[in-house]
C-alpha positions, 0 to 999 in steps of 0.5 A, spaced: 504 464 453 507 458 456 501 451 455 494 452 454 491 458 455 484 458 458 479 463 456 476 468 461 468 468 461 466 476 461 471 477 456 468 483 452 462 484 456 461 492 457 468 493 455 470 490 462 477 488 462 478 480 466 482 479 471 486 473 476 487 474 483 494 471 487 493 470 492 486 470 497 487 472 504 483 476 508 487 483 504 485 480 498 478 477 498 476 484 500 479 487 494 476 482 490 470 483 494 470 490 491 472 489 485 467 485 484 461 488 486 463 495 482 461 491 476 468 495 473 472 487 471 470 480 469 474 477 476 474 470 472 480 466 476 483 466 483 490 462 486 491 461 493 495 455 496 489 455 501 483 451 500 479 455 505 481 461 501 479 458 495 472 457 498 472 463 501 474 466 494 468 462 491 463 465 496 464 472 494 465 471 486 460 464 485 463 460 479 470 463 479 475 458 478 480 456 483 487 454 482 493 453 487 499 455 484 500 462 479 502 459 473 495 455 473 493 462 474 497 464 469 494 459 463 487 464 462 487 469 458 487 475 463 488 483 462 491 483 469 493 480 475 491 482 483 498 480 488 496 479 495 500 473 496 506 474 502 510 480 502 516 476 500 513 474 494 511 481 491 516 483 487 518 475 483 509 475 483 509 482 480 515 481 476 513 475 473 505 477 472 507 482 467 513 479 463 507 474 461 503 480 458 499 482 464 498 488 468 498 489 476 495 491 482 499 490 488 498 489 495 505 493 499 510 492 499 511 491 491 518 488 494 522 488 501 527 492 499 528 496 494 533 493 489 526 488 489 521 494 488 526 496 482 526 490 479 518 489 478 517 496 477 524 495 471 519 490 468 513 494 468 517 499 463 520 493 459 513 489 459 509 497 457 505 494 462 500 498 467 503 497 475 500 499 481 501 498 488 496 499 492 496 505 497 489 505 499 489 511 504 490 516 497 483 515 496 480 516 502 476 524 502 480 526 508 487 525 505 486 527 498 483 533 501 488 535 506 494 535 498 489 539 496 489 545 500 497 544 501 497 544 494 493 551 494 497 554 500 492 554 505 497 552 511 502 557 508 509 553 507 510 547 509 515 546 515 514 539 519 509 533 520 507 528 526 506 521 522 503 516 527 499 509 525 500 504 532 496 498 532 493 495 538 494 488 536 499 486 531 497 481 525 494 474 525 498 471 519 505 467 522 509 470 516 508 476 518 514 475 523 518 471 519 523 476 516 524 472 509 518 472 508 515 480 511 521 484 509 521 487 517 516 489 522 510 495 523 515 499 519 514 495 512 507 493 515 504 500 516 510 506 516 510 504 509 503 508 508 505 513 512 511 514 508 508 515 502 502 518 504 508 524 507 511 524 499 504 524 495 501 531 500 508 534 499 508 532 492 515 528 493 521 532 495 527 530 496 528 527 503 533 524 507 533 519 514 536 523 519 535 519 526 531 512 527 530 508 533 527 501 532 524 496 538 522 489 539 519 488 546 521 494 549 528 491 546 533 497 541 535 493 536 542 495 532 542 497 525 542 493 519 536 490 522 537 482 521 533 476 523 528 479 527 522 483 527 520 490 530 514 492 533 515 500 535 520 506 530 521 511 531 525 516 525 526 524 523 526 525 516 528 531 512 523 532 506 525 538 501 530 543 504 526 545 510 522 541 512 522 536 518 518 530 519 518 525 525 514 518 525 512 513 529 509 506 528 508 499 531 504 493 532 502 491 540 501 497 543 497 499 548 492 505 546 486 504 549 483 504 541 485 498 535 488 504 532 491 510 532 492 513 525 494 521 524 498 525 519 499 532 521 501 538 517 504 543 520 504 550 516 506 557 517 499 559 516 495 553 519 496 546 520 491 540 518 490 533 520 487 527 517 486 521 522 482 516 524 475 517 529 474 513 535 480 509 534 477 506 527 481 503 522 477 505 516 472 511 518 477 518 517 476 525 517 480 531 516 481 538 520 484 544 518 486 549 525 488 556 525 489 558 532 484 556 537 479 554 530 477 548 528 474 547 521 472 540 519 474 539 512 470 532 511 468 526 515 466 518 515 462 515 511 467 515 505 467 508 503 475 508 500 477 501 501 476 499 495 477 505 490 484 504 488 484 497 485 477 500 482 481 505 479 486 500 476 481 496 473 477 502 469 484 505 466 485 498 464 479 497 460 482 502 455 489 503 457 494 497 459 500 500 458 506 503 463 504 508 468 511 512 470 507 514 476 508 508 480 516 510 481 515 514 486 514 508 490 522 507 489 522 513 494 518 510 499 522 503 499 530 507 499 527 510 505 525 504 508 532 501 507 535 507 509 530 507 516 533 499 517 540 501 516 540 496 510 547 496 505 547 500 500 541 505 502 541 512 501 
């Protein structure tokens, strides 16, 4: 490592491995929150240009140290490194957390575009260093439940899904409007997870972008997609050989909730949904619908939020080696590219 290096406290203690963070807006001071409350990681060092988040930070994890810049961070002896600086710095944060020895959780997207999700995942395997990116909805009870019983073949074959996420309001961070630095609008902001979530259930088939529609203001924008931000999309996919798939996402609609979440599977046998209650973005449940039927296949309280960085700080504590699973969010990322029109994609 390049100067000093600070030795992390808790290093050893129960075998728990240390951890930094990069960066300590509101996404990432809840993961620490969760991190820290588990008792799974030593969160020794947290880096964020914000004095406000800096203190926040503080706060949560008493006596952390408090950096600004992510070589500062780079200096303590970390087992890894928690991303949730902006989007447009994933990949470069990622890329070079691990190529210093650290493995990474990652806040989505690991980068705006594919070729920048490719090179930080490259870098993992180069490093042999445990990546992961943070697609929490997979560890919620009603979506792991609902990969289950398409799994076992309760719906019967699979041949469409309806996949909605609409925000009633749009984020709060300015960055998040600048392209360079969000990598596009609601669909790299909340479609991602859609995506991904339609991939993991359906244990990724092929798929293919057949038609799409992006707004801005009620305004269609031309693909590719260039210094501009969209609000609302709307695309039909193709997974596997027979299976069609439509979504829609966007930001500053009105739907009379804060948000309207749902995936919906639609199989020869039954259908089932995942999808949020009373317009809530963290309470979910799961039914599954034969005809007239509803059957409740599980609901709120699930307390998931933070189940995902929990699960990486535990593998870390034995095993911090690459992990080819994270590949499968070079599919998401090819099929955002492909949705935006970008050059080159699929």
């Amino acid at each position: 490592m390049i100067g000093r290096t600070v030795r992390a406290e808790g290093r050893g203690e129960r075998g728990r491995p240390t951890i930094g963070f990069l960066g300590a807006g509101w996404i990432g001071q809840m993961r620490l929150r969760s991190l820290a409350l588990s008792g799974d990681a030593a969160v020794c060092a947290v880096a964020d240009p914000s004095g406000e988040a800096r203190y926040q930070s503080e706060q949560i994890v008493p006596g952390v140290a408090l950096v600004e810049k992510r070589e500062e961070l780079f200096q303590f002896d970390l087992d890894g490194v928690v991303i949730a600086s902006p989007s447009a710095l994933h990949s470069e944060d990622a890329t070079a957390a691990l190529l210093r020895g650290f493995a990474v959780f990652c806040e989505k997207p690991l980068g705006c575009s594919a070729a920048q999700t490719s090179a930080a995942v490259t870098a993992a395997k180069r490093a042999n260093r445990f990546l992961v990116l943070d697609f929490p909805y997979r560890f919620t009870a009603g979506l792991a439940r609902l990969r289950e019983i398409i799994r076992e073949g309760v719906l019967g074959p699979v041949y469409a899904l309806d996949l909605t996420f609409h925000n009633s309001y749009g984020p709060d961070k300015a960055w998040f409007y600048n392209p360079e630095l969000s990598g596009g609008g609601c669909l790299i902001d909340l479609g991602i997870h859609l995506l991904d979530a339609a991939l993991w259930v359906l244990d990724y088939p092929d798929a293919a972008v057949v038609q799409t529609d992006l707004f801005q203001r009620g305004i269609r924008l031309q693909r590719p997609v260039q210094n501009t931000v969209e609000d609302f999309v709307t695309a039909t996919l193709t997974l596997g050989t027979n299976i069609s798939a439509r979504l829609a996402c966007s930001w500053l609609l009105p739907c009379g909730h804060d948000a309207i979440i749902q995936i919906l599977v639609h199989g020869t046998h039954a259908s089932a949904e995942f999808h949020n209650v009373n317009g809530s973005f963290y309470d979910f449940r799961a039914d599954l619908y034969r005809g007239r039927e509803r059957h409740e296949l599980c609901a709120p309280p699930d307390d998931w939020g933070g189940r995902g960085i929990i699960s990486w700080a535990r593998r870390l504590a034995n095993d911090k080696s690459f992990d080819p699973a994270v590949e499968s969010v070079l599919r998401v990322s090819e099929l955002i590219d492909a949705i935006y029109g970008r050059e080159g994609a699929a």
